[in-house]
C-alpha positions in Angstrom: -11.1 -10.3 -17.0 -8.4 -7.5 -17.2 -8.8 -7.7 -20.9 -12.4 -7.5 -21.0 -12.7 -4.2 -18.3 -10.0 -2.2 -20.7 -11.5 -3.3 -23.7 -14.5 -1.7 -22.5 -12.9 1.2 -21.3 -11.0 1.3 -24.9 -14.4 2.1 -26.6 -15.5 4.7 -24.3 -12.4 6.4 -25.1 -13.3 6.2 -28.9 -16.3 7.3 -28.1 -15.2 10.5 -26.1 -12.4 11.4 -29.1 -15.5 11.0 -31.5 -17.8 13.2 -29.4 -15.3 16.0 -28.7 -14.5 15.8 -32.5 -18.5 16.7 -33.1 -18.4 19.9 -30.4 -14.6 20.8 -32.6 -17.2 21.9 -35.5 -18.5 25.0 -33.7 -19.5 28.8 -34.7 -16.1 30.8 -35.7 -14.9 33.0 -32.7 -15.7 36.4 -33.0 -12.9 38.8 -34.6 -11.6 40.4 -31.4 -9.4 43.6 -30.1 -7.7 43.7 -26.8 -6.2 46.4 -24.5 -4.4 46.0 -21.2 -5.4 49.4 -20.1 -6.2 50.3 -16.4 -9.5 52.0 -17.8 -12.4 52.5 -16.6 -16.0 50.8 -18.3 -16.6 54.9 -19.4 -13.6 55.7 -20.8 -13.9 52.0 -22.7 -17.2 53.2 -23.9 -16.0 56.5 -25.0 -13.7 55.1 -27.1 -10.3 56.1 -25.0 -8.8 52.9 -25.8 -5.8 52.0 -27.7 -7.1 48.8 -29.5 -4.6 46.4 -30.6 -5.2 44.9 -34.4 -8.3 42.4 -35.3 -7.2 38.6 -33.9 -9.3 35.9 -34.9 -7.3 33.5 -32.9 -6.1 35.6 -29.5 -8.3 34.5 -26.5 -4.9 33.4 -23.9 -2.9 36.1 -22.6 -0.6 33.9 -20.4 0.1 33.9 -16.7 1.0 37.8 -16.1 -2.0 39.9 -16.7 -4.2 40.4 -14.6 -7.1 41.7 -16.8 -7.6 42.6 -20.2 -10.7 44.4 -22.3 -12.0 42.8 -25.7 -14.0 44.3 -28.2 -15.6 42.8 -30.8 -18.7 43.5 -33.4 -22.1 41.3 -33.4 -24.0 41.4 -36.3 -27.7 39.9 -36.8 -27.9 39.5 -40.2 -31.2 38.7 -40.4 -35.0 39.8 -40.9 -36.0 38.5 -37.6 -35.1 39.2 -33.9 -32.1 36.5 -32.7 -31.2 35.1 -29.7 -27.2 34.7 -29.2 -25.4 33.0 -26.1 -21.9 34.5 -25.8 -19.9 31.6 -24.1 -16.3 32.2 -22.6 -14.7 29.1 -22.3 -13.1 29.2 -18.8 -15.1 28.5 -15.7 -12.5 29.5 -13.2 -12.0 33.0 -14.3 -12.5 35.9 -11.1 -14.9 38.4 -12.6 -16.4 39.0 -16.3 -18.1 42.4 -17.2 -20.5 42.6 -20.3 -21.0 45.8 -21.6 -22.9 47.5 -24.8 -24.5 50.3 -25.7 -28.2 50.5 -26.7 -30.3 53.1 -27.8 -27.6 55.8 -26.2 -28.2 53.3 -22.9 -25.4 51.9 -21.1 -26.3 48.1 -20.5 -23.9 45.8 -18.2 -24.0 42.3 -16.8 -21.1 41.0 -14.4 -20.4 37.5 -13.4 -18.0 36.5 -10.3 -15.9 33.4 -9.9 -18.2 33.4 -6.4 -21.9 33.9 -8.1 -24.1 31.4 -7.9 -24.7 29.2 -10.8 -28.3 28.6 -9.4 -29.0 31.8 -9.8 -27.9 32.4 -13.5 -30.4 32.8 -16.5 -28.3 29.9 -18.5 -27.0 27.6 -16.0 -23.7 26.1 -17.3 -19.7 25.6 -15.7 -18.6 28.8 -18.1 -19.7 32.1 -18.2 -22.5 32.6 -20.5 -24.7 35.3 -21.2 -27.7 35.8 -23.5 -27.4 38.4 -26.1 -31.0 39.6 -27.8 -30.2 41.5 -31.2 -32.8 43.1 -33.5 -33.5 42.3 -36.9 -30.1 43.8 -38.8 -29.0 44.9 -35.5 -24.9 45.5 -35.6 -23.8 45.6 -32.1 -20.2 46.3 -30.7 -19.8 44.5 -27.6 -17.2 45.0 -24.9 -15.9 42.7 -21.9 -13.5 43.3 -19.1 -12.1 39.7 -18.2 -10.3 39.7 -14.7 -8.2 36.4 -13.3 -5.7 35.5 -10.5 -3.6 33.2 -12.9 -3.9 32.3 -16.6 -6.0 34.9 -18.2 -8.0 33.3 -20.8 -11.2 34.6 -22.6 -11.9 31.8 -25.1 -15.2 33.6 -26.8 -17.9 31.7 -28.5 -21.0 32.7 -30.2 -23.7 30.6 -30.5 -27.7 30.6 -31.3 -29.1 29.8 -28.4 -30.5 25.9 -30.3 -26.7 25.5 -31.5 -25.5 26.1 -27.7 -28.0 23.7 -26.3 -27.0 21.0 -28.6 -23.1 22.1 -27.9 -23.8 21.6 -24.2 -25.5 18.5 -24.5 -22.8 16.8 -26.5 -20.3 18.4 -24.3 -21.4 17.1 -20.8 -21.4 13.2 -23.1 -17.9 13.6 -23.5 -17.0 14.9 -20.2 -19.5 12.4 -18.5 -17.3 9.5 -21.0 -14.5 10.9 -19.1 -15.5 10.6 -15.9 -16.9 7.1 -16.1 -13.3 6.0 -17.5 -11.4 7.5 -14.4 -14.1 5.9 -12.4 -14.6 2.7 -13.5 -11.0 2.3 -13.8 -11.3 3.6 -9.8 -13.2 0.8 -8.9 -11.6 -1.8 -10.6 -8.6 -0.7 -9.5 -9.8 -0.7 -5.7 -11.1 -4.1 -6.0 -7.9 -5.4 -7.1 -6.6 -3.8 -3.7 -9.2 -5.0 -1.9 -8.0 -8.5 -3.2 -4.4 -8.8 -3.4 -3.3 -5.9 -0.8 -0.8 -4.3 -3.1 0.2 -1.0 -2.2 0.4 0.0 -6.0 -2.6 -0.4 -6.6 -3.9 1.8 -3.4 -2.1 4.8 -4.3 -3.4 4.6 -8.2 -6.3 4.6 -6.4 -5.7 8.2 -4.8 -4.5 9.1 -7.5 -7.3 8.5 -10.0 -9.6 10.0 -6.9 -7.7 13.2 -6.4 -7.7 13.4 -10.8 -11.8 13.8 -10.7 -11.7 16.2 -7.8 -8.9 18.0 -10.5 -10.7 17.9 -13.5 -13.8 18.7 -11.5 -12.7 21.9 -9.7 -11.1 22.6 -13.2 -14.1 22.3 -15.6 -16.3 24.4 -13.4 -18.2 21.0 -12.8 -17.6 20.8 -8.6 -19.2 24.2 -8.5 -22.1 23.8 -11.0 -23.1 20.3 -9.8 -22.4 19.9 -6.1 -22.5 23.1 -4.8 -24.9 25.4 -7.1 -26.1 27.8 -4.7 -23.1 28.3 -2.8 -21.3 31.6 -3.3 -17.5 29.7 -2.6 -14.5 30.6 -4.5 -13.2 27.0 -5.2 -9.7 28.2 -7.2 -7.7 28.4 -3.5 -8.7 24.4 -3.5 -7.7 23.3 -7.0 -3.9 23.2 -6.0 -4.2 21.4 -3.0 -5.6 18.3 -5.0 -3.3 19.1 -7.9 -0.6 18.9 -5.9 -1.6 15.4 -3.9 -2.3 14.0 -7.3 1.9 14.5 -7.9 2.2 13.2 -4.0 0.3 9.9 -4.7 1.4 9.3 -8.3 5.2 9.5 -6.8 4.1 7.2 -4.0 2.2 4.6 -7.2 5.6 5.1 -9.1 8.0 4.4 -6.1 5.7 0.5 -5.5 5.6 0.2 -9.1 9.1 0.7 -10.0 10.6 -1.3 -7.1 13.6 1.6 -6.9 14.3 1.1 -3.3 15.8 -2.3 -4.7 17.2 -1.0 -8.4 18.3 2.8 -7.4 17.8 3.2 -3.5 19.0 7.3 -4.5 17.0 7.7 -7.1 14.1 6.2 -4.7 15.2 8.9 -1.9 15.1 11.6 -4.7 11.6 11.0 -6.1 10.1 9.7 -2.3 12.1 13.6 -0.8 10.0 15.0 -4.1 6.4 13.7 -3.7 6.8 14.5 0.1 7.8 17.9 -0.2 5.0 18.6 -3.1 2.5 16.7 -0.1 3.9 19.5 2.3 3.3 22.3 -0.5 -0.2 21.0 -1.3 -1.5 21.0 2.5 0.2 24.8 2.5 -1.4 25.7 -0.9 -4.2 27.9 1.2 -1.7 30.1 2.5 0.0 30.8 -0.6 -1.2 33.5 -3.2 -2.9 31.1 -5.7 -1.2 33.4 -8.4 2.4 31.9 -6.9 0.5 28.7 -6.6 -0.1 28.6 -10.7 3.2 29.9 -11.7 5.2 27.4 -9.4 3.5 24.7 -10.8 4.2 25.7 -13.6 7.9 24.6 -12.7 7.2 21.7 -10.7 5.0 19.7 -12.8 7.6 19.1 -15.6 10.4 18.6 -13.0 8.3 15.1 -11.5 6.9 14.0 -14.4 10.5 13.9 -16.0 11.8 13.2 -12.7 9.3 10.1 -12.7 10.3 9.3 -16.7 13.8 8.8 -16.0 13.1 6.3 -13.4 10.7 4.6 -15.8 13.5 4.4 -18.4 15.8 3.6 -15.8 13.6 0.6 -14.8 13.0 -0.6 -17.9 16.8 -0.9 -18.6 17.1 -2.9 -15.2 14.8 -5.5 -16.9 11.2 -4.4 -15.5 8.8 -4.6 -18.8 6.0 -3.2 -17.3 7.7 -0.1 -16.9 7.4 0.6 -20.7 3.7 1.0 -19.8 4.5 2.9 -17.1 7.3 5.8 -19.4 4.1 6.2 -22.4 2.0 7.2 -20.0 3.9 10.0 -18.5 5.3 10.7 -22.0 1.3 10.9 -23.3 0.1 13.5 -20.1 3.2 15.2 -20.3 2.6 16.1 -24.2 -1.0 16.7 -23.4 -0.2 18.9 -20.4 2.1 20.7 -22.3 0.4 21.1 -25.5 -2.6 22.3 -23.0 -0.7 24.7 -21.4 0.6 26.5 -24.3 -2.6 26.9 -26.0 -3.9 28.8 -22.5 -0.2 30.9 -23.1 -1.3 31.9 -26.5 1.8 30.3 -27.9 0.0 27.4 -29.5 -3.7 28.0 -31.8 -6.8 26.9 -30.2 -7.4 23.4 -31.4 -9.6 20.6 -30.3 -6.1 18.7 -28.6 -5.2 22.3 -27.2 -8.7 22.5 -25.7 -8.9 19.1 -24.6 -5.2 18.4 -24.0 -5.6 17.0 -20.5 -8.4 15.1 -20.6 -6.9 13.2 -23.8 -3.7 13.2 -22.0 -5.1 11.6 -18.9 -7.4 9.5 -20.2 -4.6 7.4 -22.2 -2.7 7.7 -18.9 -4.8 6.3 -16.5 -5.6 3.5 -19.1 -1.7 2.9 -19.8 -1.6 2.6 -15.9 -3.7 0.4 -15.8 -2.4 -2.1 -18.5 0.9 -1.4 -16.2 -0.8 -2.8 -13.7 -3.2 -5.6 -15.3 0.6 -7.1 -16.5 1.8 -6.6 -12.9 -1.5 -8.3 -11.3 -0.6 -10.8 -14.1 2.6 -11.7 -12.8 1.7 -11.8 -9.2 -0.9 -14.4 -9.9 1.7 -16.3 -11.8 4.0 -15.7 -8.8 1.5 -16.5 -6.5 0.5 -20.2 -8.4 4.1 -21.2 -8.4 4.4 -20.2 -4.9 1.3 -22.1 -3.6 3.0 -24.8 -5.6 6.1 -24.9 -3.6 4.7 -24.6 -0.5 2.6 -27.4 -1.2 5.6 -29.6 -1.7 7.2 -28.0 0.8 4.2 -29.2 2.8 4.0 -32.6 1.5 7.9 -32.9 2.7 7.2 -31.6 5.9 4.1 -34.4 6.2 6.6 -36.8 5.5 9.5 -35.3 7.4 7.2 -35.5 10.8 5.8 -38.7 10.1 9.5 -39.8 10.4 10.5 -37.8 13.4 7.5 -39.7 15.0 9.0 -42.7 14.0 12.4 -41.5 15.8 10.1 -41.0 18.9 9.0 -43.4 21.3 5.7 -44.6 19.9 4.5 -45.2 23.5 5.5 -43.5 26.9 7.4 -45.7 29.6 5.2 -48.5 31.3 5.9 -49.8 34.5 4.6 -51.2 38.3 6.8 -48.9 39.5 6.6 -45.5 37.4 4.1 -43.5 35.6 4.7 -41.0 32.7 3.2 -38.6 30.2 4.9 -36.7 27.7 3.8 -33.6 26.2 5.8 -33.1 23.1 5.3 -29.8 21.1 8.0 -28.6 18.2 7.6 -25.3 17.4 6.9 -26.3 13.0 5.4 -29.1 12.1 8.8 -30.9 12.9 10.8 -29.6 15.6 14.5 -30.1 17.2 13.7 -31.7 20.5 13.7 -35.4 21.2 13.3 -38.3 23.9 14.0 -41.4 24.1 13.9 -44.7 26.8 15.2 -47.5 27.6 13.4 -50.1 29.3 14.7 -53.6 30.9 13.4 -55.6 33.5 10.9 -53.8 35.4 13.1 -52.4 37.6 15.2 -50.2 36.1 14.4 -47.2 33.4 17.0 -44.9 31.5 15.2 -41.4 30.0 17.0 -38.9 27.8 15.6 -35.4 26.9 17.7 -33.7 24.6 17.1 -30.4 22.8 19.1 -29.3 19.2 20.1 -25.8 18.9 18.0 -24.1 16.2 14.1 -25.3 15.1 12.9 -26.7 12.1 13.8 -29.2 9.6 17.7 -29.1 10.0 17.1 -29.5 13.7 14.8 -32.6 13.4 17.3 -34.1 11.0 19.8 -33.2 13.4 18.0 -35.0 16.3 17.8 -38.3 14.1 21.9 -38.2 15.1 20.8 -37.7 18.6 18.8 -41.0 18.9 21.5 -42.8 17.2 23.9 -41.2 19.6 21.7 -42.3 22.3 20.7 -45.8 21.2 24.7 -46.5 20.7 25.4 -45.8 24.6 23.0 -48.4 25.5 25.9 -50.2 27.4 26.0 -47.0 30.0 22.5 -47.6 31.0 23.1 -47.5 34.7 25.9 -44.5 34.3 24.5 -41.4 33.5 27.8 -39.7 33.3 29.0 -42.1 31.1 26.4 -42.5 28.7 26.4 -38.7 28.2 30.2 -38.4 27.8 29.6 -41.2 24.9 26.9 -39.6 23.5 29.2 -36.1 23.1 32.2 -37.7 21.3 29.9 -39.2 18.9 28.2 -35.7 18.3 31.3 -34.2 18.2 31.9 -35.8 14.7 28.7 -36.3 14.0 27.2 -32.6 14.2 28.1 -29.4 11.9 28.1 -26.1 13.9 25.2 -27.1 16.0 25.0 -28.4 19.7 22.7 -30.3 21.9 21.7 -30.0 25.3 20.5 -32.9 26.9 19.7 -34.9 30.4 19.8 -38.5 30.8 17.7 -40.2 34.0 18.2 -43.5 35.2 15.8 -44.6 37.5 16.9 -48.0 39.7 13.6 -49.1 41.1 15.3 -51.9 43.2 17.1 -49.5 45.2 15.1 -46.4 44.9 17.2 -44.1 43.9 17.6 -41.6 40.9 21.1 -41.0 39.2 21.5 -38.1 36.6 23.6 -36.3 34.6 23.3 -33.2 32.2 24.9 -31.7 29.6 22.9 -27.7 29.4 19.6 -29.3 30.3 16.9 -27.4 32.6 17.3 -28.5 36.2 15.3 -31.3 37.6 12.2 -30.8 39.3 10.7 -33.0 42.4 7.4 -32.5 44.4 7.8 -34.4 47.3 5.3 -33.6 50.4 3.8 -30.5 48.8 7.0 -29.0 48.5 9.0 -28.4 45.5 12.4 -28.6 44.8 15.2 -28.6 41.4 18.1 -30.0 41.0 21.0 -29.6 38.6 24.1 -31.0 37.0 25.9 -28.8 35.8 28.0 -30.0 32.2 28.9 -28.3 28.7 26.5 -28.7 25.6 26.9 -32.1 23.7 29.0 -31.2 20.5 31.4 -29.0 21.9 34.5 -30.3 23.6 35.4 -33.9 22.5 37.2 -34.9 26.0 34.6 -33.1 28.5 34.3 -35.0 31.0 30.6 -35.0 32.7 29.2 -35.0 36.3 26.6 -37.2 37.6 24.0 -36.5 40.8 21.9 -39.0 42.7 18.8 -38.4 44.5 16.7 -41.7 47.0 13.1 -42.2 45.4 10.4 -42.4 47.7 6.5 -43.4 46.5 4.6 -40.4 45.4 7.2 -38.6 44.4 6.6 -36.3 41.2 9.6 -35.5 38.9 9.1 -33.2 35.9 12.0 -33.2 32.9 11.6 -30.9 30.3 13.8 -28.8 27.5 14.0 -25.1 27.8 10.9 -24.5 25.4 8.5 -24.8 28.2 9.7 -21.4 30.3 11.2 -19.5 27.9 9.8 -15.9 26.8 8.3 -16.3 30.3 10.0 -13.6 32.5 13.4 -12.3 30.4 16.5 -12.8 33.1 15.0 -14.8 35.7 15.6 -18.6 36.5 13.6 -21.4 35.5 12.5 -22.2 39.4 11.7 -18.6 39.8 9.3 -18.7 36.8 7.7 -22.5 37.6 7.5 -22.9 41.4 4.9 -19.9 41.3 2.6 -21.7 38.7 3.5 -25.0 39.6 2.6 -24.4 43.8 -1.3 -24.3 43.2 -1.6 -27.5 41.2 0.4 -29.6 43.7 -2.7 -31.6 45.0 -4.0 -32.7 41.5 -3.6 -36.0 39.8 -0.8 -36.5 37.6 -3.0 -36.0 34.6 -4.7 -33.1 35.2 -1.4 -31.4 36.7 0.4 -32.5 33.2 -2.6 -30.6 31.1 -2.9 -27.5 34.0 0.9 -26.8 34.2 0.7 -26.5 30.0 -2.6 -24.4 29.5 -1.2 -22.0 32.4 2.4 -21.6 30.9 0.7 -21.2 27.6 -1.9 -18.4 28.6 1.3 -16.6 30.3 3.6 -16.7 27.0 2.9 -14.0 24.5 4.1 -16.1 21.8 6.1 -19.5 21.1 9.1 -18.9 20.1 10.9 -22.7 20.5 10.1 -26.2 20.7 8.3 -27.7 24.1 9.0 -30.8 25.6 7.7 -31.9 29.6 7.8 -35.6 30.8 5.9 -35.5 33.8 6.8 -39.0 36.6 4.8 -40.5 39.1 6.7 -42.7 41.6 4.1 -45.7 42.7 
């Protein structure tokens, strides 16, 4: 897919360079003379003008004048009257003044940076006006050309067929352009609408603040979108130049991954972009003059700001970032090349004229090969990571299917006693356990234990717990006991982790309760609509080999409710209070219900309380009959 979309955009690209190579084959500029003179249009026309020498090739004066005057001679040749379009080839100059004289007339025609392009005779993004010769006619033509900024006056001459035909090949290429930043715009998007990568959103931004560029630039925003408006768009053209540096810093800082390889380096370019995105949203209230000449200074210092970090990444082992240095290397030489051809220091060629469009273009499409490999990878990434969590989840199936071999498989039966047990770990395995055991009928032995942490190593861990557990069986009627065995078995047994638990033995015979606890929540009994807790207080199993454990007893009476659970159930509850502070309240209205729908009540209400579950739950809820 990747392949396909850049193959596609790889002909339109040979289709642009073969276009603008067509419109390179154009009428030969007029021979020109220039003067910087502070002169008025009379004194021009009288001839008070110290001329520098015939150019052929001088149209850029640089970034320091403010205005110059050009003369040069037009000459129809022919038998016939001609029709000539005089084109100067930069839409975002302030003010042009055409001036001639004609049969001992003055004649004058001024365009503005702010006219309308509704409203011209040729509409078009340059200046252009229409010159009418007569047959032989040899006219000399003069022009004051006045800018804020680079002063350019790149003069054409054309028939008025030629320039028709020039124009219409002209807006193909530019429209080729276009449809390569935007394409590669919306493919780009949808690959961010997919995989949510932030690279990919600020190459977005990017590529969206390079048309509003290259629109403003090319006189195209103006002539297109806003025709009859009489706005001066230049104040606006550095506020999207300079967010296009902002979010191309921002792409290159996700792309890169310096935070990890050069977290200084990351500071330096982040500091960078975000002081160029403070200087862009100030850009109105500085002289656009200033504006031109600074960027002049801070384009090359991110772009080789941004190429160092490139090389540096590619030396840290990140391939893609070979895609990443060429592109900067291939808008930096078109920039540049681009900028000294508007300096005068460099001819006016085809790659001077269209430096930054060619220089972009490859750009955006090295970007975006940058980025098909990266999308590449994160598939690849993503397959093997589906994979392992797929084993992981087959383990984890199996894992719980043995921690609910470790549990009871039923809950406690008896004449005397019923029980339901709620047991939900936090994972698909968790770290709490129960356990029973059962003799004649009259007599019933419950442990509820919980392991310190959650997860897999805590349901391993509780496996030792049940051993623990079923190897005390001889301590059945001794709470203390069994949970003082229990603890110097775990003491060996466990590996920086600890267990509380609470064993319950219930002696039906003689209706009473005995317990003992080792960190377990306190007991809870309803008895006669009133609620009461009990506790034991003893160390965490694990700990201390030779603690020695206390034990509580409590007379059963019929209808009593007891309720033995692990920590899970209150926790992230109210911070700081006690568990009978947080329970009574919710536990006071449900009192009168059956023991099952108490059991289901007392969970849904806790639940809709907590704001999230943050460790295993266990309740064992007991009806005295």
């Amino acid at each position: 897919m990747i392949r396909k979309v850049l193959k596609q955009i790889l002909w339109l690209l040979i289709a642009f360079f073969s276009i603008i190579s067509c419109t390179s084959k154009l009428p030969e500029r007029p021979i020109i003379q220039y003067s910087f003179q502070n002169l008025t249009l009379e004194q021009v026309l009288n001839d008070e003008v110290e001329w520098s020498k015939p150019e052929e090739l001088r149209y850029n004066f640089g970034y320091w004048k403010r205005f110059v005057w050009v003369k040069f001679e037009l000459i129809n040749p022919s038998e016939s009257p001609s029709h000539y379009i005089l084109d100067i080839e930069s839409p975002w100059v302030d003010e042009v003044v055409l001036a001639w004289k004609f049969l001992g007339k003055v004649e004058t025609t001024v365009f503005r940076g702010t006219d309308s392009h509704a409203l011209k005779e040729i509409p078009h993004r340059n200046p252009v006006f229409s010159l009418d010769l007569s047959p032989n006619e040899k006219r000399t033509v003069y022009l004051k050309i006045a800018n804020v900024g680079i002063l350019s006056a790149p003069l054409r001459i054309w028939t008025r067929n030629s320039f028709l035909d020039r124009v219409e090949r002209d807006y193909i290429a530019n429209g080729i352009y276009f449809g390569i930043i935007s394409a590669l715009l919306l493919y780009n998007l949808l690959i961010f609408i997919s995989v949510k990568e932030k690279a990919y959103l600020f190459y977005c931004l990017y590529l969206t603040t390079l048309l509003v560029n290259y629109a403003l630039l090319g006189g195209f925003f103006k002539q297109l979108l806003i025709p009859e408006s009489t706005l001066n768009v230049k104040p606006y053209l550095y506020t999207s130049v300079n967010a296009s540096l902002l979010f191309v810093g921002l792409f290159s800082l996700t792309f890169l991954n310096l935070k990890t390889l050069h977290p200084k380096l990351d500071r330096l370019i982040l500091g960078s972009a975000v002081a160029i995105g403070v200087y862009s949203v100030f850009s109105f209230l500085i002289p656009y003059h200033w504006m031109e000449i600074s960027f002049i200074y801070t384009f090359p210092y991110f772009i080789l700001l941004l190429v160092s970090a490139g090389i540096y990444s590619y030396w840290k082992g990140v391939k893609s970032s070979l895609f990443f240095v060429s592109a900067w290397v291939t808008l930096f030489v078109g920039v540049i090349v681009d900028s000294l051809t508007k300096a005068s220091i460099l001819p006016t060629t085809t790659f001077g004229r269209y430096g930054v469009q060619i220089g972009t273009a490859f750009e955006v499409v090295l970007f975006s090969l940058a980025l098909g490999r990266r999308l590449r990878f994160l598939l690849e990434e993503n397959l093997a990571s589906q994979n392992q969590l797929s084993a992981i989840r087959k383990d984890l199936e199996v894992a719980r299917r043995i921690q609910m071999r470790i549990l009871p498989a039923e809950v406690p039966k008896s004449e005397h006693i019923s029980a339901i047990v709620s047991y939900l770990p936090l994972y698909d395995i968790g770290g709490d356990f129960y356990d029973y055991f059962e003799t004649n009928g009259n007599e019933l032995g419950i442990v509820i234990a919980d392991v310190t942490g959650h997860g897999v190593s805590a349901a391993l861990d509780s496996s030792t717990v049940k051993i623990a557990f079923r190897n005390a069986k001889e301590y059945l009627s001794s709470p203390n006991e069994l949970i003082t065995s229990m603890n110097h078995f775990l003491c060996t047994s466990l590996n920086a982790r600890f267990v509380s638990a609470g064993y319950f033995y219930f002696d039906f015979h003689n209706m009473k309760l005995k317990f003992s606890s080792a960190g377990n929540p306190p007991l809870i009994l309803i008895r006669n609509q009133k609620i009461v807790s009990y506790e034991c207080p003893g160390l965490l199993l694990g700990v201390r080999p030779d603690y020695l454990y206390e034990q509580n007893e409590l007379q059963l009476e019929k209808g009593d409710r007891f309720l033995i659970f692990t920590d899970g159930l209150y926790e992230n509850l109210k911070p700081n209070e006690e568990p009978y502070s947080i329970l009574f309240p919710e536990i006071e209205p449900m009192i009168g219900m059956d023991q099952d729908q108490f059991h289901k009540k007392l969970l849904e209400r806790l639940s809709q309380l907590r704001m999230n579950v943050k460790d295993d739950i266990t309740l064992i809820s007991l009806d005295i009959l």
